[in-house]
C-alpha positions as CSV (number, residue, x, y, z in Angstrom):
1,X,-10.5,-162.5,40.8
2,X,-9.4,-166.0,42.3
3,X,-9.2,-166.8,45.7
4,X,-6.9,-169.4,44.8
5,X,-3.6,-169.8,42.8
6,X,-3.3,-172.7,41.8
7,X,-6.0,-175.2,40.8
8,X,-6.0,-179.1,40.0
9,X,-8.1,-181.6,38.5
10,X,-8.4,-185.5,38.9
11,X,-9.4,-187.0,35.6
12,X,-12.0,-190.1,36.2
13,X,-15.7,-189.2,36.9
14,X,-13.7,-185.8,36.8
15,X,-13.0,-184.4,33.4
16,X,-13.3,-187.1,31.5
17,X,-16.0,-190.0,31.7
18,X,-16.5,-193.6,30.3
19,X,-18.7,-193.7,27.1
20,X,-19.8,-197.4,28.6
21,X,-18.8,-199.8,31.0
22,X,-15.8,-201.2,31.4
23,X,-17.7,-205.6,30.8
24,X,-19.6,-203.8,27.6
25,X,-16.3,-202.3,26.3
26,X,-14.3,-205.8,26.9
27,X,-17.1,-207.8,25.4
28,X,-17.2,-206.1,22.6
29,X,-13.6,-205.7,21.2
30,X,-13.8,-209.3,22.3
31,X,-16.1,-210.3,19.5
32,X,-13.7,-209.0,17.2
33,X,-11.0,-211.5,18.0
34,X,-14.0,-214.5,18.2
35,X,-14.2,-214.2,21.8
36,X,-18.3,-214.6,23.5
37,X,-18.4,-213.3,26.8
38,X,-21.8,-211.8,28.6
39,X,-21.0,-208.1,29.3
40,X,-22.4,-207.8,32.3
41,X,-20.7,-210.6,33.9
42,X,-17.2,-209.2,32.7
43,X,-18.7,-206.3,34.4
44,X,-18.8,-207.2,37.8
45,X,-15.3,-209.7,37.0
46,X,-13.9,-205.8,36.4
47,X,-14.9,-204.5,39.1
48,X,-13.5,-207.1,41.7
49,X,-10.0,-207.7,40.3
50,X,-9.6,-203.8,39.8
51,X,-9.7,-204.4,43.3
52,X,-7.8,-207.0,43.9
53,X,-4.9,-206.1,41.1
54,X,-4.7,-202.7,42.3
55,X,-3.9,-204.3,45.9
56,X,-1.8,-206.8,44.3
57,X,0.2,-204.2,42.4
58,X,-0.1,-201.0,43.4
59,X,0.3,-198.3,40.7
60,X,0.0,-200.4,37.7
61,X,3.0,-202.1,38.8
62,X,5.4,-198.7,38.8
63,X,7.2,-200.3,42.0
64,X,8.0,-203.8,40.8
65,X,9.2,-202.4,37.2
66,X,6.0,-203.8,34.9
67,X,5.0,-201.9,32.3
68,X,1.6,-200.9,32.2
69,X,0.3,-202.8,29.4
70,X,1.6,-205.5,31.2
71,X,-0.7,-204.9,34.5
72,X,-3.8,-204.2,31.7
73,X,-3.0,-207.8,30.4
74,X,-2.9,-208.9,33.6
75,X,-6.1,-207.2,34.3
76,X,-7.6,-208.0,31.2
77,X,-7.0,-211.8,32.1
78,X,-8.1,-211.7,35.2
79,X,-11.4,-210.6,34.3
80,X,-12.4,-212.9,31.3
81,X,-11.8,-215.5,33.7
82,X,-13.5,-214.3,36.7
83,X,-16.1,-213.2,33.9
84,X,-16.8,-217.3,33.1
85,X,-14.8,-217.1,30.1
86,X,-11.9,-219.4,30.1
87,X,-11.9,-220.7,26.1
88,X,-10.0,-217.6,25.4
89,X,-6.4,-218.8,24.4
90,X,-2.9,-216.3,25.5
91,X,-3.0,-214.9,21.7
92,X,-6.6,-213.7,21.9
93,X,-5.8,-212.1,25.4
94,X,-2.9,-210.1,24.0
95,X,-4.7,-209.2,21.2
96,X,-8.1,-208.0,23.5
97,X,-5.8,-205.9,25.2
98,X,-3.3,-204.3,22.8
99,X,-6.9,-203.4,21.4
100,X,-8.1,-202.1,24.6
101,X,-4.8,-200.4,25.8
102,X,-4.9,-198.6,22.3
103,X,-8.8,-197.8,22.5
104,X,-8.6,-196.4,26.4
105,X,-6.3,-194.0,24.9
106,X,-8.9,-192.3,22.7
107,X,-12.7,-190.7,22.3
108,X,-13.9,-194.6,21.8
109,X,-14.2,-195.1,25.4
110,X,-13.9,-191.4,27.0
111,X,-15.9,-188.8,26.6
112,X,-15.7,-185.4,28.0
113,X,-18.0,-184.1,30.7
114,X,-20.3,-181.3,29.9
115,X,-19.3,-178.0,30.4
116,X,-15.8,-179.3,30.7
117,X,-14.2,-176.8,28.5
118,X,-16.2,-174.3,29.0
119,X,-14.8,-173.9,32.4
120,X,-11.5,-174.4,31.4
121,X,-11.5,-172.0,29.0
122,X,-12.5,-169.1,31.7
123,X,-9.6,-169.8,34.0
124,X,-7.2,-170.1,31.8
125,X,-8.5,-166.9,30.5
126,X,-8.2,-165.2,34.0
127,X,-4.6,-166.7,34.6
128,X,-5.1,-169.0,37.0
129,X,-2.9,-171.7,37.1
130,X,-4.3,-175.0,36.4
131,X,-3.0,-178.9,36.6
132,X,-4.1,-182.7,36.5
133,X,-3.2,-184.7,39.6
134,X,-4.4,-188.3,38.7
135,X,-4.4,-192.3,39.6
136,X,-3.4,-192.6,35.7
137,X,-1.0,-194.5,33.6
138,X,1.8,-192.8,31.3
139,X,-1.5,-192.5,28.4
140,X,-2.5,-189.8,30.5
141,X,-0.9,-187.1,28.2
142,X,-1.4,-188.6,25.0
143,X,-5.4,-188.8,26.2
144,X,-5.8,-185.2,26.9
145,X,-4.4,-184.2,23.9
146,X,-6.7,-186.5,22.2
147,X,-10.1,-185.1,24.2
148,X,-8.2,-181.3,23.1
149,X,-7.9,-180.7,27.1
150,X,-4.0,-180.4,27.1
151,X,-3.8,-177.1,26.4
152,X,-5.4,-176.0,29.3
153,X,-3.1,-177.6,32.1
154,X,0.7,-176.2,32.9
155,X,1.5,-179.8,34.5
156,X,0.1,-183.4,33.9
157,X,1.3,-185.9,36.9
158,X,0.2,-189.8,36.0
159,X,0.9,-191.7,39.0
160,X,2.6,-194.2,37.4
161,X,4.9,-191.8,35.7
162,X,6.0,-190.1,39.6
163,X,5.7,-193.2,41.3
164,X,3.2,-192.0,43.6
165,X,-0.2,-191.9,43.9
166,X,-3.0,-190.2,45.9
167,X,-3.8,-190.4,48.3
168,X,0.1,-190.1,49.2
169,X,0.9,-186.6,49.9
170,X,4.0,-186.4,48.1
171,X,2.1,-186.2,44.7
172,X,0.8,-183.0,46.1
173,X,4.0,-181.7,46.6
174,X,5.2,-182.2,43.3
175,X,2.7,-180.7,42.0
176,X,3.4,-177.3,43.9
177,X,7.2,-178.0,42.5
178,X,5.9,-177.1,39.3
179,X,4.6,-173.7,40.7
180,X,7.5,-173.4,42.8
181,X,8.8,-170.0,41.1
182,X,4.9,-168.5,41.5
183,X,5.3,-168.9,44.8
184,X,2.0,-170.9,45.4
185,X,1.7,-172.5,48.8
186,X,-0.8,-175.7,49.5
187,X,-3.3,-172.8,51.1
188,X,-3.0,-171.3,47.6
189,X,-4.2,-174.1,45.7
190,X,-7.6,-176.2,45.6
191,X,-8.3,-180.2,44.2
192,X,-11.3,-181.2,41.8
193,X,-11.5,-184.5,41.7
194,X,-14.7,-187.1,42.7
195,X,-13.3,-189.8,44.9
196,X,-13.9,-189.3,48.3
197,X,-10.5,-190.6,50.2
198,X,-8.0,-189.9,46.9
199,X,-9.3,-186.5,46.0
200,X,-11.1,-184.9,48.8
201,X,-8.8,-186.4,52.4
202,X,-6.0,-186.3,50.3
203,X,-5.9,-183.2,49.3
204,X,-6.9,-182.1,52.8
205,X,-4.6,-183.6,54.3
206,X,-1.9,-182.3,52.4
207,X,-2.4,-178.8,53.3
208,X,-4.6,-177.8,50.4
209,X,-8.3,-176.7,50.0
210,X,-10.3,-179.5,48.2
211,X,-13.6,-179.6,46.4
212,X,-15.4,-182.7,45.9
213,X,-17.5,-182.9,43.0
214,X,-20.1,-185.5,43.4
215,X,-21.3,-186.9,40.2
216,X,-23.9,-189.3,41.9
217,X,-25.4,-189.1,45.8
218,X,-24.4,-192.6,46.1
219,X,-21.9,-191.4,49.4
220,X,-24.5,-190.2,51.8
221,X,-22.3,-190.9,55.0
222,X,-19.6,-188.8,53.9
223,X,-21.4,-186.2,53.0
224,X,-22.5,-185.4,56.1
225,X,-18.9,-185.3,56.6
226,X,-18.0,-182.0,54.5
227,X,-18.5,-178.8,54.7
228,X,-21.3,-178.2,52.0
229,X,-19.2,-175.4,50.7
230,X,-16.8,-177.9,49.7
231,X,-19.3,-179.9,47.4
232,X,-20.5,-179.2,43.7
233,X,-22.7,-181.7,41.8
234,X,-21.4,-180.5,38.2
235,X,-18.3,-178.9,37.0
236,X,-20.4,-175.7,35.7
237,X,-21.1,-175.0,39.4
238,X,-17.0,-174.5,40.2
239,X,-16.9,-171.6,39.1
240,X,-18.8,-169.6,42.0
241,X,-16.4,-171.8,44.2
242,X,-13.1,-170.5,42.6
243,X,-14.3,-167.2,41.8
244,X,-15.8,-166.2,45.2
């Protein structure tokens, strides 16, 4: 039996992982359109103006109306040129990230975590009530259908779809909406996810149990933070966490 009713999952470095980096995956579709560019350098570019866009433009622009392929072209721009490429013309940038945008939607640049299903498939077997919470554009769905993890979830809440995201507590409390008629409280329900602040506070802090699931020790000062019980290094080890 379950202690809890209600269990959700965040989906990066969660369920799903990236089958390479984000540089390697720009470079290459890159090279299709006749566009050069060292991946490791578009690498790093990434990884600042994911920063800075996401500060910029919260939500892939949900509040300001932009679509997100919009915010990905923005995105995609942003980091061939903090990458050192600027030869690419507008065309070849639309055309990198209609590619992309279609790609990030499939097995090409996701793959699922080990054990994924697995675990899946024994809640769902035992009843328990299962959702995704994520940071996530309106692909969300499409991409769990694709990696054949739909089926397990009775709710799918993309951030940009709700126009929240974690670590907001009102994404929480949509999510128990979708429970309502179970009558699952936030003490009834329990968050995967691996980010420290969006998964782990925010979930806290929102009334629920929370498990972090730390895919690397990279995070050493907030781990001495959390109760151990509250930490799991792989997904196979949830289960003596849900079950006991």
């Amino acid at each position: 039996m379950s202690k809890f009713k209600l269990l959700t999952f965040d989906v990066t470095n969660t369920l799903l992982k990236f089958r390479m980096s984000a540089g390697e995956a720009y470079a290459r579709t890159a090279k299709i359109y006749g566009v050069h560019v060292d991946a490791a350098r578009l690498n790093e570019a990434f990884k600042t103006q994911w920063k800075l866009l996401r500060k910029l433009h919260p939500n892939f622009g949900a509040y300001e109306g932009l679509t997100s392929q919009q915010w990905w072209q923005e995105m995609v721009k942003r980091t061939f040129r903090d990458g050192g490429c600027l030869d690419a013309s507008e065309k070849q940038i639309e055309l990198i990230t209609n590619h992309l945008f279609s790609d990030y939607c499939t097995n090409a640049c996701w793959a699922v975590y080990p054990g994924t299903q697995e675990i899946l498939k024994k809640f769902k077997e035992m009843n328990i009530k299962m959702g995704v919470i994520s940071n996530f554009d309106e692909r969300l769905e499409n991409l769990l259908v694709t990696m054949k993890l739909r089926d397990y979830f009775c709710f799918v809440l993309p951030s940009y779809i709700i126009k929240h995201e974690k670590p907001s507590g009102k994404i929480f409390e949509i999510a128990l909406s979708h429970v309502r008629s179970s009558g699952v409280k936030g003490k009834d329900a329990v968050h995967v996810g691996d980010n420290f602040e969006l998964d782990y506070l925010a979930a806290k802090n929102a009334g629920w149990n929370a498990i972090w699931l730390v895919q690397e020790e990279k995070d050493l000062e907030n781990l001495k933070k959390v109760n151990q019980n509250d930490v799991i290094y792989n997904i196979a080890e949830l289960e003596d966490h849900i079950l006991n």
